[in-house]
C-alpha positions as CSV (number, residue, x, y, z in Angstrom):
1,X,86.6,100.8,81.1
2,X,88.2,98.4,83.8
3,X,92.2,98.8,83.9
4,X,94.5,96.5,85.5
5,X,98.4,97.6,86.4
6,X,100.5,94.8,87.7
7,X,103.8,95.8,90.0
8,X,106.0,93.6,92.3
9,X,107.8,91.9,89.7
10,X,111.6,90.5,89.9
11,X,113.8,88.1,90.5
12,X,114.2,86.4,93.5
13,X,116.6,83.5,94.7
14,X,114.7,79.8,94.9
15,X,112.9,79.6,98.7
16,X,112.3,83.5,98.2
17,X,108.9,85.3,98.7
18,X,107.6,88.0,96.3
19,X,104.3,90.0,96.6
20,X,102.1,90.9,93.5
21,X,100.0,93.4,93.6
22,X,97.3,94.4,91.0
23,X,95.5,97.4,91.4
24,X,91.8,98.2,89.9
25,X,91.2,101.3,87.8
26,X,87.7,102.3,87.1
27,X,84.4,101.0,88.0
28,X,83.7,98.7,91.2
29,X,81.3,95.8,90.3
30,X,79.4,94.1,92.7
31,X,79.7,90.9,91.4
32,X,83.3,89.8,89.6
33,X,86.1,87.2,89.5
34,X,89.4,88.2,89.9
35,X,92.8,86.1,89.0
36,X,96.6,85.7,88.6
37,X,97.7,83.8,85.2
38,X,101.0,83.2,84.2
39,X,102.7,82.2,81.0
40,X,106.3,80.9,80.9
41,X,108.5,81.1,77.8
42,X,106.8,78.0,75.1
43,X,104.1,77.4,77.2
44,X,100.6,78.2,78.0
45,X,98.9,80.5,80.1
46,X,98.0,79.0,83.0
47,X,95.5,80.0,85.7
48,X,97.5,80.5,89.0
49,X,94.9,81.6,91.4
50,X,91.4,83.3,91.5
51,X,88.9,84.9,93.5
52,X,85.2,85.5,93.7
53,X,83.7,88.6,94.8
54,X,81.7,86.4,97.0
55,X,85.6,85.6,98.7
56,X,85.3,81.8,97.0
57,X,89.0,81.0,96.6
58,X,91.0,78.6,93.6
59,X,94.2,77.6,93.2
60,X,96.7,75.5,90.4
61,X,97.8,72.7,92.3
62,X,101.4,73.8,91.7
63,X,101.1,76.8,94.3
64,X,98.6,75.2,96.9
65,X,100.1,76.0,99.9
66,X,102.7,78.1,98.8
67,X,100.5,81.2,97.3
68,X,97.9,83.1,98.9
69,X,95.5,85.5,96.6
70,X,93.4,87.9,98.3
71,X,91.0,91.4,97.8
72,X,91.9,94.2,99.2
73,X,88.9,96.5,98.6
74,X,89.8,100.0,101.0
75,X,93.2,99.7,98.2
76,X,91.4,98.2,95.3
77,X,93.6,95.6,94.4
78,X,94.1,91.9,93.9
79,X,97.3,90.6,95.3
80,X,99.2,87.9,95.2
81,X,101.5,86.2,98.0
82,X,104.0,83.8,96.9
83,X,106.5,81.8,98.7
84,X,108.6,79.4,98.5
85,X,109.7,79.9,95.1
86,X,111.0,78.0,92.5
87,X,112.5,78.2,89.4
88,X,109.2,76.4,88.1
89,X,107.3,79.6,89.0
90,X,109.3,81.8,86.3
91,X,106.6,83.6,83.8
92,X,105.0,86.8,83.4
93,X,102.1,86.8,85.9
94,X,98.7,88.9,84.6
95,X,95.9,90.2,87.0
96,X,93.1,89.2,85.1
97,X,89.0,90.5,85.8
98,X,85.5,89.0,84.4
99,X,82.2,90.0,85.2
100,X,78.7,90.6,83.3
101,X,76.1,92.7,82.9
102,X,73.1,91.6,82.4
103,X,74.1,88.7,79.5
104,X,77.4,90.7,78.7
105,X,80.6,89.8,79.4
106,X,83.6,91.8,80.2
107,X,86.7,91.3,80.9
108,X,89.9,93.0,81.4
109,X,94.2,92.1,81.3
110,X,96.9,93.7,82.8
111,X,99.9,94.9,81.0
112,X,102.1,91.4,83.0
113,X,104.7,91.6,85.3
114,X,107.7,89.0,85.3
115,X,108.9,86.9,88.1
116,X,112.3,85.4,87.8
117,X,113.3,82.6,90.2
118,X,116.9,81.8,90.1
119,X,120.6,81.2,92.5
């Protein structure tokens, strides 16, 4: 069993920066996508950013150029680089993980973490 543990939560002023990290417990799979959701408070969850295992990249137009997501495998973690915060990007942020095998799909959630952008 795959499990997920967010950390690098908290609040941070508007213009801050804040690092998630989400680190991988259990298997290794060859082939997988990895991503960052977020919901906010009477909203949807959202997809923020994701990655392939084959290093193909995605992001919400509302972090382009302000979020960077990225694999680290010698650490086994996802993480999550966001900048230039705003109170827009307030939610609980989930590391998220899909893959198959054979016809069988898997997937896994982390626990959240919250990210609070305020003055």
């Amino acid at each position: 069993q795959v499990q997920l543990v967010e950390s690098g939560g908290g609040s941070v002023q508007p213009g801050g920066s804040l690092r998630l990290s989400c680190t991988v417990s259990g298997r290794t799979f060859s082939s997988y996508t990895m991503a960052w959701y977020r919901q906010a408070p009477g909203k949807q969850r959202e997809l923020v950013a994701s990655i392939t295992s084959g290093g193909d990249t995605t992001y919400a137009d509302s972090v382009k150029a302000r979020f960077t997501i990225s694999i680290d495998n010698a650490k086994n973690t996802v993480d999550l680089q966001m900048s230039s915060l705003t109170p827009e990007d307030t939610a609980v942020y989930y590391c998220y993980v899909n893959f198959r095998i054979g016809i069988t799909p898997y997937n896994s959630w982390g626990q959240g973490t919250q990210v609070t952008v305020s003055s």
